[in-house]
ROFI-639721 format. One record per atom (N, C-alpha, C, O): y, z, x; residue in one letter. Coordinates in steps of 0.2 Angstrom, whole numbers, plus 5000, padded with zeros to 4 digits. Atoms other than C-alpha are relative to their C-alpha. Last residue first. Layout:
// residues N
YZXa ...
This chain:
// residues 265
500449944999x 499650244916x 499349994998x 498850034999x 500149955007x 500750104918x 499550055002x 499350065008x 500449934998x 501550004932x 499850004990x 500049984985x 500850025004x 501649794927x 499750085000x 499250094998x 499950005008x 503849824928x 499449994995x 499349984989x 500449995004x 503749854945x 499850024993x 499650074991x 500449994995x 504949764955x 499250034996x 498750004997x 500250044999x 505849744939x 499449995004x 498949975002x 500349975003x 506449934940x 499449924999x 498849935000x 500849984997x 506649904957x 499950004992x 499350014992x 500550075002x 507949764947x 499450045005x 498950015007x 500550005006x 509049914940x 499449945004x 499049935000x 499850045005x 509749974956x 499549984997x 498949984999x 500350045002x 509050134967x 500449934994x 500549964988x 500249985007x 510150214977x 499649975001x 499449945006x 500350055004x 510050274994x 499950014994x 499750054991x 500150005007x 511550375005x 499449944998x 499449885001x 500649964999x 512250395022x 499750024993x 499650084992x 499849955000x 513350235019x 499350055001x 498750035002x 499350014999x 512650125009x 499950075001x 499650114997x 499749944995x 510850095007x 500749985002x 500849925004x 499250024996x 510449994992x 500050065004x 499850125001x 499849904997x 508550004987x 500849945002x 500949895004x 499649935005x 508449864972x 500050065003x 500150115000x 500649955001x 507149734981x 500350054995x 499950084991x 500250065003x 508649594987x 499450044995x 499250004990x 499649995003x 509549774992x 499649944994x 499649954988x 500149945005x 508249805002x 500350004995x 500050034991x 500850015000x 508249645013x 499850034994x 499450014990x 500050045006x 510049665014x 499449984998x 499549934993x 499349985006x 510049845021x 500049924996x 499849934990x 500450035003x 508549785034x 500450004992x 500349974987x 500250085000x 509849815048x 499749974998x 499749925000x 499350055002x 510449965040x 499849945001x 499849894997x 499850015007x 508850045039x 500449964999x 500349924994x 500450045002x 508350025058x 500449984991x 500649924989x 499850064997x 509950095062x 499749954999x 499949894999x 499650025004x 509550255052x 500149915002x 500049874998x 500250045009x 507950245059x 500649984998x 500649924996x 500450044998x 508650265080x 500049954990x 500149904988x 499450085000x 509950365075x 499749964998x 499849934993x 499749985006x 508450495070x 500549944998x 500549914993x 500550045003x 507550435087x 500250004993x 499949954991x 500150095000x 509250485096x 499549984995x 499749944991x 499850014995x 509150665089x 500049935002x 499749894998x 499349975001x 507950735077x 500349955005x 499949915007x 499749984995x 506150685072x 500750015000x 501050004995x 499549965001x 505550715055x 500350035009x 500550085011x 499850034994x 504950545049x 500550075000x 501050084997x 500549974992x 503550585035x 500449985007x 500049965011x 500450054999x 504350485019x 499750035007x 499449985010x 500449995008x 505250645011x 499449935003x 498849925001x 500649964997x 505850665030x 499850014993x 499550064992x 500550034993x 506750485030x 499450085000x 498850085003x 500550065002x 507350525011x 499649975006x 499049955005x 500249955005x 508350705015x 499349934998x 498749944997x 500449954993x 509150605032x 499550044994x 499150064997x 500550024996x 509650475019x 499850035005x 499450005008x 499749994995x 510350575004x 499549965005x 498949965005x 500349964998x 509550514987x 500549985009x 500749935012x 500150024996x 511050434974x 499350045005x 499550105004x 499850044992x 512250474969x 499549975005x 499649955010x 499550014998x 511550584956x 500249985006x 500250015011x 499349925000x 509850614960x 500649954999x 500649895001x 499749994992x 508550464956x 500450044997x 500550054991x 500249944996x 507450464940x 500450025007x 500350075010x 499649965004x 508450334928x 499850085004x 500150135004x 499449984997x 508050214943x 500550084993x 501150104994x 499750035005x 506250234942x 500850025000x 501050085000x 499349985005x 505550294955x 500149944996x 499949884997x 500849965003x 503650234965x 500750034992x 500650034986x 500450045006x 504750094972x 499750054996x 499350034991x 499550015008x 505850234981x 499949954996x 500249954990x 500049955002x 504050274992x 500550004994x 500450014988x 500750005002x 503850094997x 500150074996x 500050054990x 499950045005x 505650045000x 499450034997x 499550054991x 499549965007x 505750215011x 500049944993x 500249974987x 500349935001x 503950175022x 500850004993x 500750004987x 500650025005x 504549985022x 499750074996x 499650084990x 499950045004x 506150015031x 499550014994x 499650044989x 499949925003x 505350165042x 500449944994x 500449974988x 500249965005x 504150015046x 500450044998x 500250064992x 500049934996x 505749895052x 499450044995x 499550044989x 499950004992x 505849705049x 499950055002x 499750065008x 499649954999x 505549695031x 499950015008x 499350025011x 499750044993x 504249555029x 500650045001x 501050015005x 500350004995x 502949675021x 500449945007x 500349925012x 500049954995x 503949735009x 499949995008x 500150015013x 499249984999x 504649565000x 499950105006x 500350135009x 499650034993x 502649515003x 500850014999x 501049995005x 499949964994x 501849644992x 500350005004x 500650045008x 500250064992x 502049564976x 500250045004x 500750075003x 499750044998x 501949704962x 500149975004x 499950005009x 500250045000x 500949824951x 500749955003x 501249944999x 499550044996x 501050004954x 500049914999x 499749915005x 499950064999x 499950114944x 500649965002x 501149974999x 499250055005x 500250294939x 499549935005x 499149955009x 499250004998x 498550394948x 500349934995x 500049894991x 499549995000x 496950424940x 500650025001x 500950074999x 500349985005x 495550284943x 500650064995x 500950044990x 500050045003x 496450214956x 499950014993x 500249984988x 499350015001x 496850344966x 500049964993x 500449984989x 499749905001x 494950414964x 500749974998x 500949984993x 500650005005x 494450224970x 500350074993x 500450064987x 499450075003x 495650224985x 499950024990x 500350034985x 499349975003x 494750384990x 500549974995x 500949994991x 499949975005x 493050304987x 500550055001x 500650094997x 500249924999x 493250164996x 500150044995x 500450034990x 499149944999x 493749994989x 499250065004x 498650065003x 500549935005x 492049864993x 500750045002x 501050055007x 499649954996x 492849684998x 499750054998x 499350044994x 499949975005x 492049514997x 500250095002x 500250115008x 500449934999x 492749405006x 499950024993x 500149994988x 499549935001x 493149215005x 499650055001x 499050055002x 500449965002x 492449055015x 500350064996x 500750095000x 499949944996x 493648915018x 499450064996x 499350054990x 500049955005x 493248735011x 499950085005x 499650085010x 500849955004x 493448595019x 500350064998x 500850074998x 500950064998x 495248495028x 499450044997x 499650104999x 499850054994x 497148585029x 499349975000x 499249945005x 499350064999x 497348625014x 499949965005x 500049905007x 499849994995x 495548735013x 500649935000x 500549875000x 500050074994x 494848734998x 500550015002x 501050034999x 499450055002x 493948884992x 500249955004x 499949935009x 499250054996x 492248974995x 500449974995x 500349964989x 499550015003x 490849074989x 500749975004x 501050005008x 499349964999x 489649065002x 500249964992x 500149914989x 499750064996x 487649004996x 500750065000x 500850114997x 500149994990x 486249154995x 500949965002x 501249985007x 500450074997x 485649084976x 500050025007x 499650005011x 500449975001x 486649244967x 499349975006x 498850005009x 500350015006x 488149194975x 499250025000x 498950035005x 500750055000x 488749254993x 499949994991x 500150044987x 500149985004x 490649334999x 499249954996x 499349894997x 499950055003x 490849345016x 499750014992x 499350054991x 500450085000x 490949525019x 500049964997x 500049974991x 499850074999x 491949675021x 499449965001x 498949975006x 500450054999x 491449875018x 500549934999x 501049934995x 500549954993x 492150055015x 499949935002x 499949955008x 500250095000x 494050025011x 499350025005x 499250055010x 499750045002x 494950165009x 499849944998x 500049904994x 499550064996x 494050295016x 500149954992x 499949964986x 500350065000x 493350465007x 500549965004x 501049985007x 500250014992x 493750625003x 499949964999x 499749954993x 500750024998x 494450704984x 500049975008x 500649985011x 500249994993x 495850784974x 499449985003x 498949995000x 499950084996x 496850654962x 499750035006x 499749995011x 500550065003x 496650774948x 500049945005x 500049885003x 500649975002x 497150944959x 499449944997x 498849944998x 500049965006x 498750874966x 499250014999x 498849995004x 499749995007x 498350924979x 500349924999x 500449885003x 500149905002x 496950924994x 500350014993x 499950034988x 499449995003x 496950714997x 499950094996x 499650114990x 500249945003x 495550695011x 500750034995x 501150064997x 499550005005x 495750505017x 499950074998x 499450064995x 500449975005x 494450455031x 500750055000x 501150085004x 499649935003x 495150325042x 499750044995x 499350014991x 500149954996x 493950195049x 500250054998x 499850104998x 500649985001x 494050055036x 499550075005x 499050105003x 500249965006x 495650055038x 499550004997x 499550044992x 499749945003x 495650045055x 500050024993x 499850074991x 500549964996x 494449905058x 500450064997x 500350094992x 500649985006x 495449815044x 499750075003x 499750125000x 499849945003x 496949835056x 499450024994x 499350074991x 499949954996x 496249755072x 500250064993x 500150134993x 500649974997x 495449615063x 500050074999x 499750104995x 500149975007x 497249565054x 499150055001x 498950094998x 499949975003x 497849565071x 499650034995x 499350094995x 500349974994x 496649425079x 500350104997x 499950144996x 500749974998x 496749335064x 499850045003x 499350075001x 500550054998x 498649325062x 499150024999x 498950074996x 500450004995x 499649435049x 499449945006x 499049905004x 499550014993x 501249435039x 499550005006x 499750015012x 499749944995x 500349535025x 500349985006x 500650025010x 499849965004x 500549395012x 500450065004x 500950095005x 499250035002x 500049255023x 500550054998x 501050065001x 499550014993x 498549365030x 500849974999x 501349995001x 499749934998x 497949415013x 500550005007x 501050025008x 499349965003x 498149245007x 500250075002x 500850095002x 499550025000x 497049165020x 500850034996x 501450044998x 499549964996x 495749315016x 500549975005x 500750005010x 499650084995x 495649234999x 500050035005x 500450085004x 499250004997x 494849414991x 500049935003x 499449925006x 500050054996x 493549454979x 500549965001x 501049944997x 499650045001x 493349634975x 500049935001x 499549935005x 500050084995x 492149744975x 500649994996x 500950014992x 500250075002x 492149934964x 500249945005x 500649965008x 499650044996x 491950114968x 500049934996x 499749934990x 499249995000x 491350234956x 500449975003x 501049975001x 499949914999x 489450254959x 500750005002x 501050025007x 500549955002x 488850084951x 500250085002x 500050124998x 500650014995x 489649954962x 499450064999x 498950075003x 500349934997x 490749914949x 499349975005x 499049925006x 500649965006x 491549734946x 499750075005x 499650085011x 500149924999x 493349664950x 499350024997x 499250024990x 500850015002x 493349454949x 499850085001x 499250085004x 500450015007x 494949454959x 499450024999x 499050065003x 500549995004x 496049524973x 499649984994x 499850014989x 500450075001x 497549444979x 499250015000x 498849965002x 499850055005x 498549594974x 499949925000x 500149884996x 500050005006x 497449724982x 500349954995x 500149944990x 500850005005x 496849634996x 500250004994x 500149954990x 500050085002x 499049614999x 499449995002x 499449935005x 499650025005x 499249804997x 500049934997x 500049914991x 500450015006x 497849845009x 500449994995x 500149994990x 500650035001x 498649725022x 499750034994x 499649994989x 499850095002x 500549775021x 499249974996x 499149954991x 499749995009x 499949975020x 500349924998x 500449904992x 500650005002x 498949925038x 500050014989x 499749994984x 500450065001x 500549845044x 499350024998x 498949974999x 499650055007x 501550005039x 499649944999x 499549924993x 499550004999x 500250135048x 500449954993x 500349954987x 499750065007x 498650205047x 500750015001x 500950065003x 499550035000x 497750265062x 500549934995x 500649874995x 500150064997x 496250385060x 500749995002x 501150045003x 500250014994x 496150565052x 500049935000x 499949914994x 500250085000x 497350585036x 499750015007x 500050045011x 500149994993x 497650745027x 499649945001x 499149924997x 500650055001x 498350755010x 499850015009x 500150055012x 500350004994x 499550875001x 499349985002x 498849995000x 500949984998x 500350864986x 500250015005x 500850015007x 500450025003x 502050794977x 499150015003x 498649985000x 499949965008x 503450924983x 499349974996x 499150004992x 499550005004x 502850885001x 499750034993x 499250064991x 500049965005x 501150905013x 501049994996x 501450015000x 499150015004x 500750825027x 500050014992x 499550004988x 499849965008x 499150855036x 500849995000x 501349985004x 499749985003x 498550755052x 500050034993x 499650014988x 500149975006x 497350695062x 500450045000x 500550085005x 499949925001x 497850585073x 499650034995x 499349994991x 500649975002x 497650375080x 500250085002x 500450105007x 500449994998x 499650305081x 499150044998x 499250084993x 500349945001x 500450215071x 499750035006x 499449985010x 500549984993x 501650075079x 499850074999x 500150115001x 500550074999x 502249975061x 499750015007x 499449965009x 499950054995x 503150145057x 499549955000x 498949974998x 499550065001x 503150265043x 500249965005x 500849975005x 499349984997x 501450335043x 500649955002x 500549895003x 499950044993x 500050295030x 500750025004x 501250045000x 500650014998x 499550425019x 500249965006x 500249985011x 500250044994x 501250455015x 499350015005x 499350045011x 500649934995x 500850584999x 500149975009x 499749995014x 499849935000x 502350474989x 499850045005x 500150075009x 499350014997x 501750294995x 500250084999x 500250115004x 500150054996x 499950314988x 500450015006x 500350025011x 500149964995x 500350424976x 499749995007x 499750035012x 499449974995x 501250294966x 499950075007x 500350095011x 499849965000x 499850174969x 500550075000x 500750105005x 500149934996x 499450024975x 500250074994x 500550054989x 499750014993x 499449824971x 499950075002x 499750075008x 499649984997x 498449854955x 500149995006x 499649995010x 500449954995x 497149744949x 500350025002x 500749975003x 499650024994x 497949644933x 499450055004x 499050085001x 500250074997x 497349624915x 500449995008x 500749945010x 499350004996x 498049804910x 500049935003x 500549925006x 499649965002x 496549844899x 500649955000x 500849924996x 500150045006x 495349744908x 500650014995x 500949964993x 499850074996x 495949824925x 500149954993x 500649924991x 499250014998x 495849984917x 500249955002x 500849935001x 499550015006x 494149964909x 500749995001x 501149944999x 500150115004x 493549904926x 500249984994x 500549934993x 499450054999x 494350074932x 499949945000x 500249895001x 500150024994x 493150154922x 500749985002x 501249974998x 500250085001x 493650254906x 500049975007x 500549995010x 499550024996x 493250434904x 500049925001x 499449895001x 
């Protein structure tokens, strides 16, 4: 089987995420998660998530991944990275004091994906963070716009991620048109109808009460208004992306297909 450094070499890119990632809603669809353990289960598996993953935790590992370089194994499946952790923050919409708050979390959470069967395993996301060192001891750094040189990370994936990585579809595409979307249940439906391809949507389209509970949001009653309302007011935002909602309806238009047009298998 071929590592995922083959893949990377391959595919000359680090994938941004996963379609199972978004499909199995590991992270839940709001940008105020709270700490649970849970099970969720649809037509594409079932996963079960202990910690606190939300949308601004799925902005951040999204924009590691896509400002990740220099990928090498760590020997037992996983592999580093080396991340700008100025870009990640720009990317994710994050300050310092935040972006802290959410690494911690994803670094906390433990991932247990039950089905499909090739994609079953436990682990975190993200086991480890630190400055990044050369062989000699010294920081790897870049240069800072505003005056010296800034320090970068180095990253260690987890071994759930790791597992997705190695055999799930691939996703590859700039994070930041999600991550600036004003509403998580926004982001949870762009993220999940990015994984489609627009020849795969139902006629007419996917219903939007039928789309908020394929993304994990299955309250009823004002809180339901509540999403729709969010939706619509990110409605141009998404549209910029290739979800159109109109109406009580989401399609897909041809330029999600653009959006990931680096996926492969």
């Amino acid at each position: 089987m071929k590592t995922i450094i083959d893949l990377i070499n391959e595919r000359r890119c680090v994938p941004t995420t996963t379609v199972h990632q978004a499909r199995l809603q590991i992270f839940q669809p709001t940008r105020r998660p709270v700490m649970t353990e849970r099970v969720f289960e649809n037509a594409w598996g079932r996963v079960r998530i202990k910690g606190k993953l939300g949308q601004a935790h799925e902005d951040v590992l999204e924009a590691i991944m896509f400002c990740g370089k220099r990928p090498k194994e760590l020997g037992d499946g996983r592999i580093k990275l080396l991340v700008d952790p100025a870009d990640v923050r720009r990317r994710a919409r994050q300050d310092g004091t935040t972006l802290r708050r959410v690494l911690d979390d994803l670094m906390q959470a433990l991932v247990e994906i039950q089905s499909p069967e090739r994609l079953a395993g436990i682990g975190h996301l993200i086991d480890h963070i630190d400055y990044a060192r050369r062989p000699d001891g010294s920081y790897i750094t870049a240069h800072n716009p505003l005056g010296g040189e800034r320090k970068l990370w180095k990253v260690e994936l987890g071994k759930a991620l790791c597992n997705l990585l190695e055999r799930d579809l691939w996703l590859a595409r700039d994070p930041e048109p999600i991550s600036r979307l004003r509403h998580g249940i926004s982001q949870a439906v762009a993220r999940h109808l990015l994984t489609h391809s627009v020849d795969q949507q139902p006629n007419g389209g996917w219903t939007l009460d039928g789309l908020l509970k394929a993304v994990g949001y299955g309250e009823m009653g004002q809180a339901l208004r509540d999403r729709r309302r969010e939706l619509a007011a990110d409605a141009e935002a998404l549209a910029a992306m290739g979800v159109q909602v109109i109406g009580g309806r989401v399609r897909l238009a041809a330029k999600s297909v653009e959006q990931n047009r680096d996926a492969s298998m």
